[in-house]
SETISE-581206 format. One record per residue (C-alpha): residue in one letter; x, y, z; residue number from 1. Coordinates in nm, 2 decimals, padded with zeros to 4 digits. Example, Ala and Ser with C-alpha at 12.3 -4.5 7.8 and 13.67 -1.06 7.14 Angstrom:
2
@marnu = A px = 01.23 py = -00.45 pz = 00.78 zafi = 1
@marnu = S px = 01.37 py = -00.11 pz = 00.71 zafi = 2
//
This chain:
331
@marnu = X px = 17.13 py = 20.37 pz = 03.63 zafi = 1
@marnu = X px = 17.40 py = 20.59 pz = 03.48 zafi = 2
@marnu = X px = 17.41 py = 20.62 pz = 03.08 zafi = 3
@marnu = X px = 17.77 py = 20.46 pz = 03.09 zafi = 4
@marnu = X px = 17.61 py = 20.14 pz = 03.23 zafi = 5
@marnu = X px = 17.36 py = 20.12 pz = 02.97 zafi = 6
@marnu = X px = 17.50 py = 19.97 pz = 02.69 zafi = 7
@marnu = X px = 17.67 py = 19.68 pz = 02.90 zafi = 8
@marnu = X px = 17.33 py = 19.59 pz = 03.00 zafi = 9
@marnu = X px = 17.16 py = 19.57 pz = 02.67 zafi = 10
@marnu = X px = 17.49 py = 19.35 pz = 02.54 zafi = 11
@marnu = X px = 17.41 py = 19.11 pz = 02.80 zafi = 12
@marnu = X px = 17.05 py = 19.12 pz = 02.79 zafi = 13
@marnu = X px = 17.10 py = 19.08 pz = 02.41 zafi = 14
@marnu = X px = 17.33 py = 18.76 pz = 02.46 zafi = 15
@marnu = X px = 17.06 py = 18.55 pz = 02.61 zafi = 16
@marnu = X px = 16.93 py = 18.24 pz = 02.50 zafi = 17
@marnu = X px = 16.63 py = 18.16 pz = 02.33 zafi = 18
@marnu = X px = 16.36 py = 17.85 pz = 02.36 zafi = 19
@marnu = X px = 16.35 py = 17.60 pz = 02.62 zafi = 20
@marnu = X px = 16.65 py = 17.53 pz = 02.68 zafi = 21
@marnu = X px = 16.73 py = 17.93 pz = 02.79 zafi = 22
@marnu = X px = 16.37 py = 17.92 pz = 02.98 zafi = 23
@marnu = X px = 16.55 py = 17.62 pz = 03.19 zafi = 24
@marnu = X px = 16.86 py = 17.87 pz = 03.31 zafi = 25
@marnu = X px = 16.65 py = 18.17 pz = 03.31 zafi = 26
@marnu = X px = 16.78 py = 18.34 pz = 03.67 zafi = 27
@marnu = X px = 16.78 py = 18.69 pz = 03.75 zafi = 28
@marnu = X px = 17.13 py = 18.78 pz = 03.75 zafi = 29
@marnu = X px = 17.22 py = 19.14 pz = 03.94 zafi = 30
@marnu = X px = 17.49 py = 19.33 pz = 03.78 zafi = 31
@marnu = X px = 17.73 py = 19.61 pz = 03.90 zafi = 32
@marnu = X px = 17.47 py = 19.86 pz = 03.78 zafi = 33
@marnu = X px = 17.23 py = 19.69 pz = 03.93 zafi = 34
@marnu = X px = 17.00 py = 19.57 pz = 03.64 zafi = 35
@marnu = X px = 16.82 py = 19.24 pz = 03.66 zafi = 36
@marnu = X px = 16.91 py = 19.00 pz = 03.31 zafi = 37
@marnu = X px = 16.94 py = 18.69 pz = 03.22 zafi = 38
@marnu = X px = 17.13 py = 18.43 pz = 03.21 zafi = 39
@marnu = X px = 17.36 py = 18.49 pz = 02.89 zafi = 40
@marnu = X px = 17.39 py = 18.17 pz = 02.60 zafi = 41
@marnu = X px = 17.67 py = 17.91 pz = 02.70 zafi = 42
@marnu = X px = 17.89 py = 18.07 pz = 02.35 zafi = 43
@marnu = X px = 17.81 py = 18.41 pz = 02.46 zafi = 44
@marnu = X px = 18.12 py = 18.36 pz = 02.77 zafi = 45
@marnu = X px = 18.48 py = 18.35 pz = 02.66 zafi = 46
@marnu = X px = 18.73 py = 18.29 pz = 02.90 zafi = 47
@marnu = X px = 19.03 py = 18.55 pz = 02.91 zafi = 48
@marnu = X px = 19.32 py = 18.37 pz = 02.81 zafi = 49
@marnu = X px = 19.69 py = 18.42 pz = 02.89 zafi = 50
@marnu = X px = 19.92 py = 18.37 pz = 02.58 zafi = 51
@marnu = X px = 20.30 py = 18.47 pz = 02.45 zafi = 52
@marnu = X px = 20.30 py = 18.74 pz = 02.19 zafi = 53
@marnu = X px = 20.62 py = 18.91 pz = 02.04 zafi = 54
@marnu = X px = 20.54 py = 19.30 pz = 02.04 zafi = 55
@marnu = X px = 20.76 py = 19.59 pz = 01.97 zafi = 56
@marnu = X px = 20.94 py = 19.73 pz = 02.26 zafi = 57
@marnu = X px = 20.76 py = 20.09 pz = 02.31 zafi = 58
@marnu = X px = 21.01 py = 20.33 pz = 02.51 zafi = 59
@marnu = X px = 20.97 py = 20.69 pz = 02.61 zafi = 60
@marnu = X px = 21.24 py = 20.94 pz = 02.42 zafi = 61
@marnu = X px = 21.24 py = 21.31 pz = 02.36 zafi = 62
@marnu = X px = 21.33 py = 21.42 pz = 02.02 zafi = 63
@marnu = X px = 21.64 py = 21.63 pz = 01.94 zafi = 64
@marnu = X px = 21.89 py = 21.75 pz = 01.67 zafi = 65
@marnu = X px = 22.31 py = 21.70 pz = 01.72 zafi = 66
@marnu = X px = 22.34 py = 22.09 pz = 01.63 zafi = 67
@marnu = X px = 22.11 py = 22.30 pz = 01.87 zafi = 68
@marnu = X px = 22.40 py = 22.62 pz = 01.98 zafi = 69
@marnu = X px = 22.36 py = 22.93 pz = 02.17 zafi = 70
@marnu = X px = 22.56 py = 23.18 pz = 01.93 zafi = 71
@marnu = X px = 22.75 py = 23.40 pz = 02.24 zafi = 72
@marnu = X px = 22.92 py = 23.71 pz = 02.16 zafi = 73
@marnu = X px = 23.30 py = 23.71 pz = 02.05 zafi = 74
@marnu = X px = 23.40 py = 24.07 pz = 02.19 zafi = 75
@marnu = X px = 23.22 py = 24.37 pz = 02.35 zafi = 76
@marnu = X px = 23.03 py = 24.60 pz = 02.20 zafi = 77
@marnu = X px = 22.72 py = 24.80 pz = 02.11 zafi = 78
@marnu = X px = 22.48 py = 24.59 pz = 01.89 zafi = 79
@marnu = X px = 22.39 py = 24.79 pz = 01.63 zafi = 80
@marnu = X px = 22.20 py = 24.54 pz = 01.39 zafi = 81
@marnu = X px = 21.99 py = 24.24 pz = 01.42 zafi = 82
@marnu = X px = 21.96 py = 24.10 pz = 01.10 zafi = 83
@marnu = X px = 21.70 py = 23.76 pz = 01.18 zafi = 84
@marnu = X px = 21.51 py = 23.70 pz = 01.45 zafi = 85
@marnu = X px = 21.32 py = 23.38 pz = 01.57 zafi = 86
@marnu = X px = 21.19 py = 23.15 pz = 01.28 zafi = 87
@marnu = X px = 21.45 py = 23.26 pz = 01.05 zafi = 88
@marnu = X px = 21.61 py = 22.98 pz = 00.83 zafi = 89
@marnu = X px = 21.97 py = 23.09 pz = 00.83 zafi = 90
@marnu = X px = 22.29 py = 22.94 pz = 00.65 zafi = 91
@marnu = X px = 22.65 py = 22.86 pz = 00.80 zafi = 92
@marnu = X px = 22.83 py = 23.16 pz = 00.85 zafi = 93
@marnu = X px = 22.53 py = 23.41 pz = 00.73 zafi = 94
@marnu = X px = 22.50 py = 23.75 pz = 00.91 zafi = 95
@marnu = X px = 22.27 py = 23.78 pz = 01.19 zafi = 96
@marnu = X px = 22.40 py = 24.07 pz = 01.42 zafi = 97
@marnu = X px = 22.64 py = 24.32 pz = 01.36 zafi = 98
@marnu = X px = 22.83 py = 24.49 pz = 01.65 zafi = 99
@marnu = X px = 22.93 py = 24.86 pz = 01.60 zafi = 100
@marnu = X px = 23.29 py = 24.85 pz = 01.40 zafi = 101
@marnu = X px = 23.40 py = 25.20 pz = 01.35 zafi = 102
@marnu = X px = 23.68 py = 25.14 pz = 01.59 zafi = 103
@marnu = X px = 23.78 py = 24.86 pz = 01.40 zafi = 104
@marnu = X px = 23.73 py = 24.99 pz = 01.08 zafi = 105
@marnu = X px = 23.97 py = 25.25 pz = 01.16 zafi = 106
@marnu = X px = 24.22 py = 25.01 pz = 01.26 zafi = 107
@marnu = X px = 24.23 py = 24.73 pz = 01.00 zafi = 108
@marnu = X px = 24.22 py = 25.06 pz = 00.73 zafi = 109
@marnu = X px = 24.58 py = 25.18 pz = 00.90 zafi = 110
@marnu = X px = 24.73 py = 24.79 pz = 00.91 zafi = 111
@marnu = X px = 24.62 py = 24.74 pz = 00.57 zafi = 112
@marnu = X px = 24.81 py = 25.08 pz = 00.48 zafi = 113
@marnu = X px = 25.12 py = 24.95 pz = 00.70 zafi = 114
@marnu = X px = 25.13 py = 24.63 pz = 00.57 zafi = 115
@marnu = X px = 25.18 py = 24.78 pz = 00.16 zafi = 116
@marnu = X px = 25.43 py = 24.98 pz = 00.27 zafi = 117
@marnu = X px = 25.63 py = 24.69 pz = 00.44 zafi = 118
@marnu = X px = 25.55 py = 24.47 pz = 00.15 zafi = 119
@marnu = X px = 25.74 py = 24.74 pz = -00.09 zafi = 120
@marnu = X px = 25.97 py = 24.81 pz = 00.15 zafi = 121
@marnu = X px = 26.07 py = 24.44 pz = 00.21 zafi = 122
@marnu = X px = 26.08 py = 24.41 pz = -00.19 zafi = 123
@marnu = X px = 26.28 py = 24.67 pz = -00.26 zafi = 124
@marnu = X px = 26.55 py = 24.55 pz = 00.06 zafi = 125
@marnu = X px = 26.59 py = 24.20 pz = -00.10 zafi = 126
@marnu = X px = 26.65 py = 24.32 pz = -00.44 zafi = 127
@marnu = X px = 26.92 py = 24.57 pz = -00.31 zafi = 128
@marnu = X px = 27.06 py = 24.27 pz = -00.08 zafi = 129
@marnu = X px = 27.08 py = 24.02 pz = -00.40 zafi = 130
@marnu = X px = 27.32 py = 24.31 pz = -00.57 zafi = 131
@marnu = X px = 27.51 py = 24.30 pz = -00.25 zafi = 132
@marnu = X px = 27.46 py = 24.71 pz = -00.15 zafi = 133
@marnu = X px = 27.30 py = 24.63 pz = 00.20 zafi = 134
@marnu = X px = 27.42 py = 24.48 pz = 00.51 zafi = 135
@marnu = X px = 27.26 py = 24.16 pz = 00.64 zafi = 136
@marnu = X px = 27.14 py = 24.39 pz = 00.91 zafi = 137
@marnu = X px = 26.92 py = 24.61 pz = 00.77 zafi = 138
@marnu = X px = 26.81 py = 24.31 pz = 00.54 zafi = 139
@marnu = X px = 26.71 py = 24.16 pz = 00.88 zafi = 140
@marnu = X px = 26.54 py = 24.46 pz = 01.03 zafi = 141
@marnu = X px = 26.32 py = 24.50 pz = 00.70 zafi = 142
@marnu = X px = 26.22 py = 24.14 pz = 00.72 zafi = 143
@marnu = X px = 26.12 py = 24.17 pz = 01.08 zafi = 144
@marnu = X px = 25.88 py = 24.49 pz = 01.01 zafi = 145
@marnu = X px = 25.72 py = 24.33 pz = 00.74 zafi = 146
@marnu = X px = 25.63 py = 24.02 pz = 00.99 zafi = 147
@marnu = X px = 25.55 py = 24.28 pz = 01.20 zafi = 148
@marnu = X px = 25.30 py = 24.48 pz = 00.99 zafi = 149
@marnu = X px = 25.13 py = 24.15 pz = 00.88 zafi = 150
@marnu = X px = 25.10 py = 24.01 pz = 01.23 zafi = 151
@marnu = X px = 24.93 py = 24.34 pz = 01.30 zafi = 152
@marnu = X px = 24.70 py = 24.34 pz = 00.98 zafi = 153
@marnu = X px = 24.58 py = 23.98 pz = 01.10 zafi = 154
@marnu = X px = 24.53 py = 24.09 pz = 01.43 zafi = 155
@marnu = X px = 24.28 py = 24.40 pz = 01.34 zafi = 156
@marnu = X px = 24.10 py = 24.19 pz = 01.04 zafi = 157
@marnu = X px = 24.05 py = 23.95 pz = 01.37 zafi = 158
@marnu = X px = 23.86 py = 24.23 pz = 01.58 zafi = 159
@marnu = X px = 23.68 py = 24.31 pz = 01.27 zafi = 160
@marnu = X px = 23.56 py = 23.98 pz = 01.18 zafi = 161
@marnu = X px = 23.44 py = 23.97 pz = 01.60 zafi = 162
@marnu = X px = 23.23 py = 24.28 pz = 01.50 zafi = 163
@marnu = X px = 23.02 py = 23.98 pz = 01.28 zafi = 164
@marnu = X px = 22.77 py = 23.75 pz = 01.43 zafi = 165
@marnu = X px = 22.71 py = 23.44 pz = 01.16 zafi = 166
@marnu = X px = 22.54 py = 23.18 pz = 01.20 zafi = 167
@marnu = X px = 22.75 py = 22.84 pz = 01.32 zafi = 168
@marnu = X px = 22.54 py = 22.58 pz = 01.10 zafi = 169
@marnu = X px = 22.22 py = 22.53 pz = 00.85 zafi = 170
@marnu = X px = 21.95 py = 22.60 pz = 01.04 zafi = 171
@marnu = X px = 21.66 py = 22.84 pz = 01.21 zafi = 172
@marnu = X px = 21.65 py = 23.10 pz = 01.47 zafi = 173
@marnu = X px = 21.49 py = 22.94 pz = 01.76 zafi = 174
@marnu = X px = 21.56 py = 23.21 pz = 02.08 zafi = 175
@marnu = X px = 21.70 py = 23.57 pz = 02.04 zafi = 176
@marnu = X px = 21.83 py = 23.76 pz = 02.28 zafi = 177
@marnu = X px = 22.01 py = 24.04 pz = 02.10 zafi = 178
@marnu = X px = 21.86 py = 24.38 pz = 02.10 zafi = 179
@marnu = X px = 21.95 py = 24.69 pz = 01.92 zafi = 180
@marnu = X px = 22.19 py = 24.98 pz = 02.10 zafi = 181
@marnu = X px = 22.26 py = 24.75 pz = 02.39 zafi = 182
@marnu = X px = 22.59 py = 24.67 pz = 02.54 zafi = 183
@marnu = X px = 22.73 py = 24.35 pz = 02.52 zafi = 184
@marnu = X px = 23.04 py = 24.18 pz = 02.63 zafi = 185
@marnu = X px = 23.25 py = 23.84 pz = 02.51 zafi = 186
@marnu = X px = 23.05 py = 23.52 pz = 02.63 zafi = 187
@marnu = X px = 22.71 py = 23.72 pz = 02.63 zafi = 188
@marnu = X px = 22.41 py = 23.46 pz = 02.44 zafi = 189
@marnu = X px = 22.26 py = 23.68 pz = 02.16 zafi = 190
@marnu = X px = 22.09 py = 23.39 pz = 01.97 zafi = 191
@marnu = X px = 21.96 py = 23.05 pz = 01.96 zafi = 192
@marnu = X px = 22.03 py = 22.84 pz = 01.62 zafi = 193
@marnu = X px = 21.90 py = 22.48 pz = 01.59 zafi = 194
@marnu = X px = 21.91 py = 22.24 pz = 01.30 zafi = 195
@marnu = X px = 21.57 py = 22.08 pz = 01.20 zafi = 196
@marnu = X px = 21.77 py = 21.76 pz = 01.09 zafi = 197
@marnu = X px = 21.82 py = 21.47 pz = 01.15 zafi = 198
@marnu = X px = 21.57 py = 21.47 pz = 01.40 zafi = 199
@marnu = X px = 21.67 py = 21.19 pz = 01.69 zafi = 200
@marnu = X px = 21.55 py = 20.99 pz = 01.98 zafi = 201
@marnu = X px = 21.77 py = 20.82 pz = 02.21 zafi = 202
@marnu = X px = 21.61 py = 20.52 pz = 02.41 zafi = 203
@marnu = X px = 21.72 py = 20.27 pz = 02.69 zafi = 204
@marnu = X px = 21.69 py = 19.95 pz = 02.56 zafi = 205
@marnu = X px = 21.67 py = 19.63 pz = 02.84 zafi = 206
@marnu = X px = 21.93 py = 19.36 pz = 02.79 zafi = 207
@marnu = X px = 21.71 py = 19.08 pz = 02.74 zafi = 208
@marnu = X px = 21.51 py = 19.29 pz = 02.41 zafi = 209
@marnu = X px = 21.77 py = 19.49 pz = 02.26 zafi = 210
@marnu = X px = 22.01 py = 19.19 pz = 02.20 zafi = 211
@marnu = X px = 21.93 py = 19.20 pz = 01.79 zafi = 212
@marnu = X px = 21.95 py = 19.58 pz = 01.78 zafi = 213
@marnu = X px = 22.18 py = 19.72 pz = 01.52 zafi = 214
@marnu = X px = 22.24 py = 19.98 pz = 01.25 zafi = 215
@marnu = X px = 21.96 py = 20.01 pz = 01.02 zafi = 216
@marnu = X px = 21.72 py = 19.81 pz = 01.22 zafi = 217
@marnu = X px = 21.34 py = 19.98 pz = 01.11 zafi = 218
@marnu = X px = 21.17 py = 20.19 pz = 01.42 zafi = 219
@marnu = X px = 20.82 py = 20.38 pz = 01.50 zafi = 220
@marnu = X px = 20.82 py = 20.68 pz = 01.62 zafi = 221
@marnu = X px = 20.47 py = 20.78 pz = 01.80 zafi = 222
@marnu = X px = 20.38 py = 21.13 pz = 01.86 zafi = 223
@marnu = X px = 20.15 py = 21.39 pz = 02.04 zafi = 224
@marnu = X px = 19.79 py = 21.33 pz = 01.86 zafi = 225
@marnu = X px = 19.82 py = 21.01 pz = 01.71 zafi = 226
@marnu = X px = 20.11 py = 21.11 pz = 01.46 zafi = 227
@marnu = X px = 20.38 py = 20.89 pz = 01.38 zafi = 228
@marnu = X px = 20.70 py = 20.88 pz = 01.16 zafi = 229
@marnu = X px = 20.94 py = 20.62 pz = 01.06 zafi = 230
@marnu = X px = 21.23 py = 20.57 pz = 01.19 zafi = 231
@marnu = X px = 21.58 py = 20.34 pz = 01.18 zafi = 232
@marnu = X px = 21.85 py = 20.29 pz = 01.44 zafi = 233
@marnu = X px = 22.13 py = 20.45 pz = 01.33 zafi = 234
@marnu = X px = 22.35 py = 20.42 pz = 01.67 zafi = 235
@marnu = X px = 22.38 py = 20.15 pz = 01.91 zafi = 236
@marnu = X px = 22.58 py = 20.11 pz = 02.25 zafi = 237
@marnu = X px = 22.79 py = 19.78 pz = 02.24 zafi = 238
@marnu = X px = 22.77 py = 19.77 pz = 02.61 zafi = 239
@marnu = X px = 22.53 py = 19.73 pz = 02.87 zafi = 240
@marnu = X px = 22.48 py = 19.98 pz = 03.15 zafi = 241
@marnu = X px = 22.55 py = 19.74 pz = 03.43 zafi = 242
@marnu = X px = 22.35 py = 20.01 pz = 03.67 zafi = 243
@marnu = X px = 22.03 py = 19.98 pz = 03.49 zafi = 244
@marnu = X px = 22.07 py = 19.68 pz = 03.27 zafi = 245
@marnu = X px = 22.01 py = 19.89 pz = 02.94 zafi = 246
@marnu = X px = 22.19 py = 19.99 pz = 02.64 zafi = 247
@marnu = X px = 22.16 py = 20.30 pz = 02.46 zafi = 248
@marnu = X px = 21.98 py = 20.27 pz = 02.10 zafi = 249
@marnu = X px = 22.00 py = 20.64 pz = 01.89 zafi = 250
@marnu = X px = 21.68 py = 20.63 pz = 01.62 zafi = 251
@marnu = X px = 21.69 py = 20.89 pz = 01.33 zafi = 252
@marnu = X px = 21.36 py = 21.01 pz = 01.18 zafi = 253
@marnu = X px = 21.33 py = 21.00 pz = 00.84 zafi = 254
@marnu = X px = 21.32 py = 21.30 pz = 00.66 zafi = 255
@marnu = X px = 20.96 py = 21.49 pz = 00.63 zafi = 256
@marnu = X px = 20.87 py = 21.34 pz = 00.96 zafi = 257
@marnu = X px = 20.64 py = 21.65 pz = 01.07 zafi = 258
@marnu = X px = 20.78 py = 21.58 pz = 01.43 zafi = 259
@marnu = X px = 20.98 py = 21.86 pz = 01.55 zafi = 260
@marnu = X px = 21.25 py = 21.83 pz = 01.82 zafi = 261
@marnu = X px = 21.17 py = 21.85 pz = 02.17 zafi = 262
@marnu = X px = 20.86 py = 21.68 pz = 02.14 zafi = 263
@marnu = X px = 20.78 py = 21.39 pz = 02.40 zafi = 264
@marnu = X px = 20.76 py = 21.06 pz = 02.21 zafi = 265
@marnu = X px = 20.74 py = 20.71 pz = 02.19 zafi = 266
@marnu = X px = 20.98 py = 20.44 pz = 02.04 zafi = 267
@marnu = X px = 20.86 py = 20.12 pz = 01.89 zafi = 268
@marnu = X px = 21.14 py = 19.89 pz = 01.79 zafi = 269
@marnu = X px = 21.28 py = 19.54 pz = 01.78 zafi = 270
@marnu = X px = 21.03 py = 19.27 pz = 01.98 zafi = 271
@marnu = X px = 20.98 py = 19.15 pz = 02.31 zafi = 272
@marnu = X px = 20.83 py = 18.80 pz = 02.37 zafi = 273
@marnu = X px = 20.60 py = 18.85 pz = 02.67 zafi = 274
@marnu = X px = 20.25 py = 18.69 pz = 02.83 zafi = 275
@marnu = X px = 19.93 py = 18.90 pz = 02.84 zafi = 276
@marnu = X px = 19.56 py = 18.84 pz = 02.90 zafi = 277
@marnu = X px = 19.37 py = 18.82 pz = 02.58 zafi = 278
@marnu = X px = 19.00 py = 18.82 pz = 02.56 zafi = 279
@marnu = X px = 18.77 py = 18.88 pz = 02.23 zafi = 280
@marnu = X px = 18.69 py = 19.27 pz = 02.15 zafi = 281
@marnu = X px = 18.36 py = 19.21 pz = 02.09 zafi = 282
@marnu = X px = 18.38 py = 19.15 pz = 02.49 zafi = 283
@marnu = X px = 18.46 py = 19.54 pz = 02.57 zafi = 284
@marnu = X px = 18.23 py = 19.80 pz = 02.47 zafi = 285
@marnu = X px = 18.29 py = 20.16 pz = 02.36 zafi = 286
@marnu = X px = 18.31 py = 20.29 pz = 02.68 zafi = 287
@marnu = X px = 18.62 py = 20.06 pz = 02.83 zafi = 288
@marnu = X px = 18.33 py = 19.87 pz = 02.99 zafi = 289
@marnu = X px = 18.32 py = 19.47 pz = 03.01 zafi = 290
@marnu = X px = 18.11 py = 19.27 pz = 03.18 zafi = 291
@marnu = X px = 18.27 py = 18.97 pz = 03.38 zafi = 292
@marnu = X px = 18.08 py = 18.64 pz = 03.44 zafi = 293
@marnu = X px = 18.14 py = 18.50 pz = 03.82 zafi = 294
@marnu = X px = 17.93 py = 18.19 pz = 03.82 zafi = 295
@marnu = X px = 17.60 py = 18.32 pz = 03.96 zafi = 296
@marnu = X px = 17.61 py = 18.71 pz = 03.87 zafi = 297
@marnu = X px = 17.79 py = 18.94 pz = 03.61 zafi = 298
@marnu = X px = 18.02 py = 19.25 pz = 03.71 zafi = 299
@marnu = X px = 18.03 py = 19.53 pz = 03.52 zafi = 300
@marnu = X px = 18.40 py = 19.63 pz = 03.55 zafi = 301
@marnu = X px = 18.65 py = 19.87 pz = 03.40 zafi = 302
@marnu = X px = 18.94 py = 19.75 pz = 03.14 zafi = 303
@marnu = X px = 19.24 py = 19.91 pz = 02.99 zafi = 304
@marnu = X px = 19.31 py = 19.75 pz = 02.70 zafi = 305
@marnu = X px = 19.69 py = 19.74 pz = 02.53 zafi = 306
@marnu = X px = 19.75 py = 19.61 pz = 02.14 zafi = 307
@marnu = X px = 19.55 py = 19.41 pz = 01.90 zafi = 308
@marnu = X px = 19.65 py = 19.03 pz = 01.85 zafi = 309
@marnu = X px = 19.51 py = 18.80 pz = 01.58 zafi = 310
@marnu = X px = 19.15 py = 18.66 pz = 01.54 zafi = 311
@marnu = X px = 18.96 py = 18.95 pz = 01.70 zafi = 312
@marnu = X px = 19.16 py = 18.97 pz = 02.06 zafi = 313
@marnu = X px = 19.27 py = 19.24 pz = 02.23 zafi = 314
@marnu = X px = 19.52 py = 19.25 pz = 02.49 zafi = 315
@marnu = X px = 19.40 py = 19.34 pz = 02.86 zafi = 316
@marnu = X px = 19.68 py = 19.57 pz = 03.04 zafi = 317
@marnu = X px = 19.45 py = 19.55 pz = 03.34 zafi = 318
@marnu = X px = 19.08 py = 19.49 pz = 03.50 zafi = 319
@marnu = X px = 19.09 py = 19.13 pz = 03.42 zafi = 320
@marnu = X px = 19.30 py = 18.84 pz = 03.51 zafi = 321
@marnu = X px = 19.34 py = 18.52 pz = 03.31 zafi = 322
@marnu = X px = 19.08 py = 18.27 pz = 03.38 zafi = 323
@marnu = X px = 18.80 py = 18.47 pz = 03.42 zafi = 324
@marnu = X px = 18.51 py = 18.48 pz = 03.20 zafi = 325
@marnu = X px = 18.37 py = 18.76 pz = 02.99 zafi = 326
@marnu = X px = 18.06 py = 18.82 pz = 02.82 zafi = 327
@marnu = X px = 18.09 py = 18.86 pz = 02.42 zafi = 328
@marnu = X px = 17.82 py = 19.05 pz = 02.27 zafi = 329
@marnu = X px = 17.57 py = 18.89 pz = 02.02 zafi = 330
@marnu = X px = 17.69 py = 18.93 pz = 01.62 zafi = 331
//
């Protein structure tokens, strides 16, 4: 007899009857294991009940964040500084690469040089025109080189600024790409930057479940290793999906969750009134074990068991149907 089987055995052997009246039933019974007991006490069998429970819907989600950006490259160039790398908190707008810039140095120096001298020279043309000593002309073609010079100054702080990787949001450096003294060109991914909240999980919910769903109703998020978080709708579809029947339900986790996006998860929310089988605990042993009474005999057979209920159930997903009988161990 295999180890596994052993405990099963001694539960029914232990659930026997005692005096004359268990000496009057007292029949070898053969189980799946092949063991030889007796018959077990008439209050020892419980029959595996179907019943209506209201249980939170549990739905399969992934967890992410609304900001999660590949930072690209504005303009070509040599990088010539990486200033975080992966793991880095970073800031909106903080440095995280710099391009070379001499080029562009250069050029915003001279249009920054250009644009003072139009600036005086402008000045000095609309005081002259208010005392009437210039044409209009000349007035005009001023004015139009100080446009000029300024358009140009904008234009060359522009290509500077491009020069400047920042980061687009609060958040950390999840992929980088960038290396030092290599070429890049406009469009090229150099970084990664994701925020670590709100963290989110968007669900399907069915028609006939998610009809109470709204804003602010409470969730449970399940992890990876038994961890969990709170949770609370904070987006719901209005409409169904008439494809699948579903509406989509967005959950936020709240903050200090310890679940970090990507992860696989699952959603508890709202209720769903459904039947299940239902049979004592004390019925089941450690091993997922029960053993099922047929009349005549008890089968050792395999369960996989769902949620609690009240008074000591526990709700059968399969191995046993409703009706059938089950062997409680002894108190």
């Amino acid at each position: 007899m295999t180890r596994s089987f052993l405990p099963l055995v001694l539960l029914l052997g232990g659930c026997a009857g005692g005096g004359d009246d268990a000496s009057a039933h007292d029949r070898p019974i053969e189980t799946a294991a092949a063991a030889t007991v007796p018959r077990p006490a008439t209050g020892a069998i419980e029959t595996a009940e179907s019943t209506t429970v209201d249980r939170p819907l549990s739905l399969p989600s992934q967890l992410y964040v609304e900001h999660d950006a590949a930072v690209v490259a504005r303009s070509s160039g040599v990088v010539e500084a990486i200033l975080a790398d992966i793991g880095t908190r970073v800031a909106a707008g903080q440095l995280i690469a710099r391009l070379e810039s001499a080029d562009q140095e250069i050029a915003l120096a001279q249009a920054k040089e250009q644009a003072a001298n139009a600036t005086q020279r402008v000045e000095r043309q609309r005081a002259l025109s208010a005392a009437g000593v210039v044409t209009r002309a000349d007035s005009e073609q001023v004015e139009f080189e100080h446009r000029a010079a300024d358009l140009t100054l904008r234009k060359a702080q522009r290509d500077y600024d491009l020069t400047r990787i920042a980061a687009p949001f609060d958040g950390v450096v999840t992929a980088r790409m960038a290396r030092v003294q290599r070429l890049v060109n406009a469009g090229d991914s150099l970084f990664r930057v994701t925020a670590l909240a709100p963290v989110l999980a968007a669900v399907r919910v069915p028609e006939t479940a998610g009809a109470g769903l709204k804003p602010g109703a409470p969730a449970r998020v399940l992890g990876a290793g038994g961890s969990s978080a709170a949770g609370r709708v904070v987006r719901a579809s209005p409409v169904i999906d008439p494809a699948s029947g579903t509406r989509e339900v967005v959950v936020q986790l709240a903050p200090g969750s310890g679940l970090t996006p990507g992860s696989s998860v699952t959603v508890q929310l709202g209720a769903e009134r459904r039947r299940v089988v239902a049979i004592p605990r004390a019925a089941v042993a450690k091993d997922g074990y029960a053993l099922v009474w047929e009349g005549t005999h008890a089968t050792l057979r395999a369960v996989t068991l769902g949620a609690d209920l009240d008074s000591g159930r526990v709700e059968v997903v399969s191995g046993i149907a409703a009706g059938e009988k089950v062997v409680r161990s002894s108190p």
